[in-house]
C-alpha positions in Angstrom: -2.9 17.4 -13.1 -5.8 19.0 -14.1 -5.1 22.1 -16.3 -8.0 24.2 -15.3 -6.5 24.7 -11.8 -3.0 25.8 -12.6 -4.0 29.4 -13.2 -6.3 32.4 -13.1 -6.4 35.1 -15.0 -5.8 38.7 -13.9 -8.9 41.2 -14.2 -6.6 43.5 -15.9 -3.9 41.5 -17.6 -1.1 41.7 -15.5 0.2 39.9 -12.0 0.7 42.3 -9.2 3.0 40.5 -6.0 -0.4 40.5 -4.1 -2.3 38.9 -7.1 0.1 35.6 -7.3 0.3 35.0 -3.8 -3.5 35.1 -3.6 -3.5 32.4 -6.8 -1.1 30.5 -4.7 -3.3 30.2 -2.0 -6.1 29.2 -4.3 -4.0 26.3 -6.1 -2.6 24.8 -2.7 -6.5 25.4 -1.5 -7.6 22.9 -4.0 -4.5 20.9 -3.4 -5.3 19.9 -0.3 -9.3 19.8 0.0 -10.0 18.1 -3.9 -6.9 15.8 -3.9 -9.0 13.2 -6.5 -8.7 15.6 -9.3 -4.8 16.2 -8.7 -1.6 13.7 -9.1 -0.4 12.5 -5.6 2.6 14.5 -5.2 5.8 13.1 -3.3 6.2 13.8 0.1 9.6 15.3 -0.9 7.7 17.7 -3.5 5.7 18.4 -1.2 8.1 19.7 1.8 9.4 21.9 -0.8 6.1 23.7 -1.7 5.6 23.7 1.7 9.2 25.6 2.6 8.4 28.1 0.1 5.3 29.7 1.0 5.9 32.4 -1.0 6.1 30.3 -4.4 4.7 32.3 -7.1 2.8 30.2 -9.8 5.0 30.1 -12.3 7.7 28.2 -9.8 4.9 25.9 -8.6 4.6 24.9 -12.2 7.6 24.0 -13.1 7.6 22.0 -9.8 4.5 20.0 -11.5 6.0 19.6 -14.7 9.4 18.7 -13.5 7.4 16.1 -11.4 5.2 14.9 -14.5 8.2 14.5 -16.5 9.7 12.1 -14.5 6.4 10.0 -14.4 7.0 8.2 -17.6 10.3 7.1 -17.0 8.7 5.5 -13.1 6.5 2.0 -12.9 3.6 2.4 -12.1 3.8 0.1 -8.6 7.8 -0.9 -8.0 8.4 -4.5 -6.5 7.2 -5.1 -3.4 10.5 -6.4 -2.1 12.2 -3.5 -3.4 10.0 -1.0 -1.7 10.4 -3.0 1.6 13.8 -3.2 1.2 14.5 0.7 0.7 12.6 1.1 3.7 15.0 -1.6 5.8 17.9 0.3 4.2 16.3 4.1 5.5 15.3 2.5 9.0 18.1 0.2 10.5 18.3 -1.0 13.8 20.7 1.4 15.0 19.6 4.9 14.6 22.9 6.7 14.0 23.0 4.3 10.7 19.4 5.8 9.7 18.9 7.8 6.7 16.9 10.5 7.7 17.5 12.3 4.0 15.2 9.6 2.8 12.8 9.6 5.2 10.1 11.0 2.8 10.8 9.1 0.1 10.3 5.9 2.5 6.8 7.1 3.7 6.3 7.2 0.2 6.9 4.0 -0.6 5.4 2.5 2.9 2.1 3.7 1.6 2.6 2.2 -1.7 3.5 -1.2 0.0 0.1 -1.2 2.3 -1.9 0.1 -0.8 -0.3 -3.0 -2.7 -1.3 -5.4 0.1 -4.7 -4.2 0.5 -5.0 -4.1 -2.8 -4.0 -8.1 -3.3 -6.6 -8.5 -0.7 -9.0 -7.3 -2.3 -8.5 -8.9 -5.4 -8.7 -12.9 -3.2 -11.8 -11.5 -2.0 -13.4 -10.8 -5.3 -12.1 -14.2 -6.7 -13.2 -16.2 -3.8 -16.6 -14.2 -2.7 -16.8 -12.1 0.7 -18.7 -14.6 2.3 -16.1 -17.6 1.3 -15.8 -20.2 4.0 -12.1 -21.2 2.7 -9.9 -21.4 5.5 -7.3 -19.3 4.1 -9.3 -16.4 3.3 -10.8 -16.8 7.1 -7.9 -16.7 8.5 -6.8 -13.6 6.0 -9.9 -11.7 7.5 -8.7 -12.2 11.0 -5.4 -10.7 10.0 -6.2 -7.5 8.1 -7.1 -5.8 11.4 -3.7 -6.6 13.5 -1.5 -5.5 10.3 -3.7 -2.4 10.0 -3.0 -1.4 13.5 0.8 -2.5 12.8 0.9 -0.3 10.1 -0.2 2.5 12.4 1.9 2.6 14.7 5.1 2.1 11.9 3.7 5.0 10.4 3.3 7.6 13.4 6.2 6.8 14.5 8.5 6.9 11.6 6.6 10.2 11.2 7.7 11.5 14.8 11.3 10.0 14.5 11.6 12.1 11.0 10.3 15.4 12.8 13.2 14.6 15.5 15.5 14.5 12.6 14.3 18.1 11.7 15.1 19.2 15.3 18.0 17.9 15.4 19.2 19.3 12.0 21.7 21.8 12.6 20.6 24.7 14.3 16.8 24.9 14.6 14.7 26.7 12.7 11.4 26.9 13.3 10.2 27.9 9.9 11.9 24.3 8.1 9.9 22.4 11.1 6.4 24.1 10.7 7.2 22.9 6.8 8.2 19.5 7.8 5.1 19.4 10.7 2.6 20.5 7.3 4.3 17.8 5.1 3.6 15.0 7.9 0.9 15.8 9.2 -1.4 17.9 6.7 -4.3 19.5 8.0 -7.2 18.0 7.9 -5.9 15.1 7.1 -8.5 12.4 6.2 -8.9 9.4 8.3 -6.3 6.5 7.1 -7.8 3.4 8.7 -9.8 2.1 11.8 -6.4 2.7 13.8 -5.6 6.1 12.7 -8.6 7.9 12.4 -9.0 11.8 11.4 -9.2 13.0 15.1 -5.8 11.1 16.2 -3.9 12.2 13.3 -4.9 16.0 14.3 -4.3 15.2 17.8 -1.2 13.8 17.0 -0.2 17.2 14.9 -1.2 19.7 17.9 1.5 17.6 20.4 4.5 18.1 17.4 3.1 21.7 16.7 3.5 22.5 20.4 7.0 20.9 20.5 7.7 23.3 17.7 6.7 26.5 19.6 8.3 25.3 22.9 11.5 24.0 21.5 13.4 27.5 21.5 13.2 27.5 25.6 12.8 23.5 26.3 14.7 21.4 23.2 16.7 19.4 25.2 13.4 17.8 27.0 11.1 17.9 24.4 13.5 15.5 21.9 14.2 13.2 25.7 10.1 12.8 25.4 10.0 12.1 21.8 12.8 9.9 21.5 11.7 7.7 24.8 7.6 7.7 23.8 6.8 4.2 22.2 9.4 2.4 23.4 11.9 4.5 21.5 13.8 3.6 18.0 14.8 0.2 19.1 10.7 -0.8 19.7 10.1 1.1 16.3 12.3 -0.6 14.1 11.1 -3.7 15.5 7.5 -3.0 14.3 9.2 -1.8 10.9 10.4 -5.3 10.5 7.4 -7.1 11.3 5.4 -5.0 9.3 7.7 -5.4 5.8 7.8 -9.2 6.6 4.1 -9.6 7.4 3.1 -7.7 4.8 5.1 -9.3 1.9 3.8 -12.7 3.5 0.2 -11.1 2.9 0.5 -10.5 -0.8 2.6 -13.5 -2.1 -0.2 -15.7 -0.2 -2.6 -13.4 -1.9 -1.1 -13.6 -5.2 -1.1 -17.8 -4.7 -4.4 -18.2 -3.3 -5.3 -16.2 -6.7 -3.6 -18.1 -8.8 -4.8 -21.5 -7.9 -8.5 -19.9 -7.8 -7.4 -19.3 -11.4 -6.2 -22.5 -12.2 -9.3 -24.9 -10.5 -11.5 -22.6 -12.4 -9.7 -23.7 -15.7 -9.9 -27.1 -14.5 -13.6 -27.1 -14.1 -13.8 -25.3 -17.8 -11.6 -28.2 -19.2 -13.3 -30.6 -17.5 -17.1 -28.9 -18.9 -15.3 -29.2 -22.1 -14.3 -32.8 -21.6 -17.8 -33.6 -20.5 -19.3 -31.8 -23.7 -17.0 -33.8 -26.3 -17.9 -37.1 -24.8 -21.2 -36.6 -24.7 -21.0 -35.7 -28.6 -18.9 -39.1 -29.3 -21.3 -41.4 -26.9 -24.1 -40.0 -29.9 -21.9 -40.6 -32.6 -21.0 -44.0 -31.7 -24.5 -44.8 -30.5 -25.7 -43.5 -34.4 -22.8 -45.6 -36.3 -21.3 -48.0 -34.7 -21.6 -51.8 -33.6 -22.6 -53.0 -29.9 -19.6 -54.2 -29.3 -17.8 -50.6 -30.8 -20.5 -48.8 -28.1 -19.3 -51.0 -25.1 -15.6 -50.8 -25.6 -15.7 -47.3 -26.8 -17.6 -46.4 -23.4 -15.2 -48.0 -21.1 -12.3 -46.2 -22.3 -13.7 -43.1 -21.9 -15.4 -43.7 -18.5 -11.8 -45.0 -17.7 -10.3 -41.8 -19.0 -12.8 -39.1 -17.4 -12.2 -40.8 -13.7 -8.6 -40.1 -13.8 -9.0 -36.6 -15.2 -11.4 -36.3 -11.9 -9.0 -37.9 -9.7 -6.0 -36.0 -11.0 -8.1 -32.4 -10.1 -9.3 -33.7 -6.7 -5.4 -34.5 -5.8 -4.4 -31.6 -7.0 -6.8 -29.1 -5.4 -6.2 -31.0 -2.1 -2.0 -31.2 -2.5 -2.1 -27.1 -3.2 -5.1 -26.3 0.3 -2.5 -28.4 2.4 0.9 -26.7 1.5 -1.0 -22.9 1.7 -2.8 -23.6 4.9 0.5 -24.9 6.4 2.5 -21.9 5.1 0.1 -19.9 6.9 -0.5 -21.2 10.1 3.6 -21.1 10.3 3.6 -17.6 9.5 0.7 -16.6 11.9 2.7 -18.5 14.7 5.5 -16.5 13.9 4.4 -12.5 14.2 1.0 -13.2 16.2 1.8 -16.1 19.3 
């Protein structure tokens, strides 16, 4: 985190009540509106700092260090099939076998999931070119927008199903589901993508905030409406299994697509290579040797560079016909 944020210094040299909480304010000001310069927090640190509004400096420190301590010891991205798998484990098809305790933790890793995919994406496009006419990378195009809006819809509604948890949690209290509401659903919240832009993610805040200030008199019929809106859990977890599947689908094919751009382009640089050394022989020979050296000399080479050519041409063609077959099997699958 950058230092230069973490404190300011009193006028007089010493920290009246008022003076700290007005620092407070000041760091979780630039928190939230300059979040380039800072770590991304956890969700789970950040329900914390929000259930504590009162957190002097010093505590909100040792929050931060605590939490860049840990760092080290963390990969920087964790397997994509262990994230998705967490998140299968949090979200089950039943929901008295959910874990709502790691709810946060499982947004958390959601996000890191979709950034890996796009991500991947991004990296086929910059191997291939943005205007490629391979068929795999058309047909990758036409997917990114219906696993965006998938993604949407996962994430509002494990969002909504996690601030049902908080309801639900033992007697209310008001105060733990404002916290939860600001951890969710931040404000001002920037938009995410073309599904879930800024004024639907504040739109969706304002419905849970007035849930929160009508629950005291009307509980019972505001968690009937939350539960039942989108089809309820069972429609949920449905999309959170489409999503993981689809998703991991995305970035192996990525990841293989990349790999044999990788290898025809050392193909082509071995092949330039081969090209080069003959060339360099055919002068040699043509400088030293007999006619008869030249003709049988030539032959074998010309013999040798055709099956080099055929081998690459098989090859390129053997790896477009198992990867466009994959996919069209997999598109079938989540999109007929």
């Amino acid at each position: 985190m950058n230092s230069q944020y973490m404190s300011r210094p009193s006028s007089n040299g010493s920290d009246s009540s008022s003076q700290e909480g007005g620092a407070m304010n000041w760091i979780m000001d630039h928190l939230f509106v300059h979040p380039e310069n800072y770590i991304e927090l956890p969700l789970r640190t950040t329900y914390i700092l929000n259930s504590n509004p009162k957190l002097n400096p010093a505590d909100f420190k040792m929050l931060m260090m605590e939490h860049i301590a840990s760092l080290p010891s963390q990969p920087r991205s964790l397997p994509h099939s262990f994230l998705s798998s967490f998140i299968k484990k949090c979200f089950p098809r039943e929901v008295e076998d959910a874990d709502f305790d790691q709810a946060l933790t499982a947004l958390d890793y959601l996000k890191n999931l979709e950034d890996r995919r796009k991500r991947e994406i991004a990296k086929v496009m910059r191997e291939a070119g943005v205007d490629s006419r391979d068929i795999r990378i058309m047909e990758l195009k036409e997917r990114m927008q219906k696993v965006d809006s998938l993604y949407s819809r996962v994430l509002v509604g494990i969002r909504q199903w996690t601030m049902i948890s908080e309801f639900e949690n033992g007697a209310y209290n008001k105060s733990n589901c404002i916290a939860m509401l600001n951890t969710l659903y931040p404000i001002g919240e920037p938009s995410i993508n073309a599904s879930l832009p800024s004024e639907l993610l504040e739109s969706n805040r304002m419905h849970l905030w007035k849930c929160i200030t009508h629950f005291s008199k009307s509980g019972p019929t505001i968690l009937n409406s939350l539960k039942a809106a989108r089809g309820g859990w069972s429609a949920l977890t449905e999309k959170i299994h489409a999503y993981l599947r689809l998703s991991l689908d995305m970035i192996n094919q990525c990841e293989e697509i990349c790999r044999q751009y990788n290898s025809s382009a050392s193909i082509v640089s071995r092949t330039s290579s081969f090209s080069s050394e003959t060339e360099t022989d055919i002068i040699s020979v043509s400088e030293k040797g007999s006619t008869l050296d030249k003709i049988v000399w030539q032959l074998g080479n010309l013999k040798n560079f055709r099956s080099h050519k055929k081998y690459k041409q098989s090859h390129d063609i053997d790896s477009f016909n198992t990867t466009t077959s994959s996919y069209r099997e997999t598109s079938a699958l989540y999109f007929d």
